[in-house]
C-alpha positions as CSV (number, residue, x, y, z in Angstrom):
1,X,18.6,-12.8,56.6
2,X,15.0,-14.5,56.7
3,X,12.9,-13.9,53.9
4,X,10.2,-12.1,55.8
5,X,12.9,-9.0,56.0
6,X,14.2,-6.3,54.0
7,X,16.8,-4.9,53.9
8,X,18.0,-0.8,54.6
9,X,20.3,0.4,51.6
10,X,22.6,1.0,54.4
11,X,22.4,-2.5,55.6
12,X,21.3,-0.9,59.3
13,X,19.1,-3.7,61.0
14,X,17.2,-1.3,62.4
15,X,15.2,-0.6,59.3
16,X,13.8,-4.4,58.7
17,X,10.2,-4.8,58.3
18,X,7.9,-7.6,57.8
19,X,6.9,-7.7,54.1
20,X,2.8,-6.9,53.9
21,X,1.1,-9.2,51.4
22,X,1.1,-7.8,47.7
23,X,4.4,-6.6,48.8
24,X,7.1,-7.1,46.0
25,X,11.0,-7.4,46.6
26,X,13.5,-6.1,44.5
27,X,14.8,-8.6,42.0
28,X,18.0,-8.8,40.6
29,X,18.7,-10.1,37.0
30,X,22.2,-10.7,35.0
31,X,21.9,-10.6,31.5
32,X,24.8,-12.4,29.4
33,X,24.8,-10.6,26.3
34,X,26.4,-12.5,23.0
35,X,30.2,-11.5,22.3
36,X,30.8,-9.3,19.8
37,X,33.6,-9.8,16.9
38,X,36.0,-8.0,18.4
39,X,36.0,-9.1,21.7
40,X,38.7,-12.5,21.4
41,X,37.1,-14.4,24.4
42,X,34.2,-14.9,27.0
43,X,35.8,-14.2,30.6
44,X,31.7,-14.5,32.2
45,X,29.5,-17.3,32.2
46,X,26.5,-18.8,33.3
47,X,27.1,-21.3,35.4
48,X,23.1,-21.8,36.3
49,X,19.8,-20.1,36.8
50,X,21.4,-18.2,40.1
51,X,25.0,-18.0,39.3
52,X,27.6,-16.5,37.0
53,X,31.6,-16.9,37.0
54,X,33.9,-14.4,36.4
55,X,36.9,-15.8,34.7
56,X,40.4,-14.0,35.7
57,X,41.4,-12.9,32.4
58,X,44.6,-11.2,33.3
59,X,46.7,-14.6,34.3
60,X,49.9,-13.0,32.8
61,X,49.8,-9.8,35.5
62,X,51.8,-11.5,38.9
63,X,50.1,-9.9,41.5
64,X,47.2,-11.9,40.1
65,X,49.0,-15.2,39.2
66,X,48.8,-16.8,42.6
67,X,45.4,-16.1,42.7
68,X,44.1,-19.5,41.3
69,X,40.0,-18.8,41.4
70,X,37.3,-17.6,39.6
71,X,35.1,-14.9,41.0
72,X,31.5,-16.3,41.4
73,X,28.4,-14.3,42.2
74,X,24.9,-15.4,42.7
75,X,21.2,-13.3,41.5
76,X,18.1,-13.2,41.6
77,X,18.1,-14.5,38.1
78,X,20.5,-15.0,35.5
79,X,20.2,-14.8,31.5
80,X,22.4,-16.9,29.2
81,X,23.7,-14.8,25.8
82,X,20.8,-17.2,24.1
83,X,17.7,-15.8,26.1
84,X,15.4,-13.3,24.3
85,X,13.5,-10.2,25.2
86,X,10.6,-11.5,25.5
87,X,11.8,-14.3,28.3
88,X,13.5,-11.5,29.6
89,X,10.4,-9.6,30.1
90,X,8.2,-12.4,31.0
91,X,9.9,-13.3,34.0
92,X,11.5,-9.5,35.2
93,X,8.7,-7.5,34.1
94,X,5.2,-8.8,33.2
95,X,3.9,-8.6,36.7
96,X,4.8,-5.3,37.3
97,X,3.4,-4.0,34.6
98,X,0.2,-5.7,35.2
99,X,0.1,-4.0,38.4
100,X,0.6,-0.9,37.4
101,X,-1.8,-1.1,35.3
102,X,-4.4,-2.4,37.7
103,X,-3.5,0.4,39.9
């Protein structure tokens, strides 16, 4: 996909559009929330800005044992368990608000 596309919610390419200027895409943001004291271990981490990995937890079940990876998945943005609102509002939210504000 080039970036001057969007994408249909059905994934159709019929529906792909240049983007106009002052045109926003949606953004998707991962926030890693800090574990809580019952939980006994983190199974998702943060592996960058981009990425997170999904540890398979369940190593004892056998259909999963001969699976010997991690499940990684890449965002728009991702959010270690040490970020705070206000970074998270900075970089997911500011701007829209401004412009709705603006009209």
């Amino acid at each position: 996909m080039t970036p001057e596309t969007t994408p249909s919610s059905s994934g159709s390419d019929n529906s792909k559009r240049p983007l106009k200027s002052g045109e926003e895409r949606l953004m998707v943001a991962v926030r890693i929330r800090p574990l809580r004291n019952d939980e006994p271990q983190r199974v998702l981490y943060a592996l960058n800005k981009k990425n997170v990995v999904l540890e398979d937890s369940d190593k004892s079940d056998v259909l999963r044992s001969k699976r010997g990876y991690d499940k990684q998945y890449s965002f728009d943005v991702v959010f270690g368990e040490e970020s705070t609102q206000e970074e998270v509002y900075e970089i997911t939210t500011s701007s829209l608000v401004k412009d709705v504000l603006n009209g």
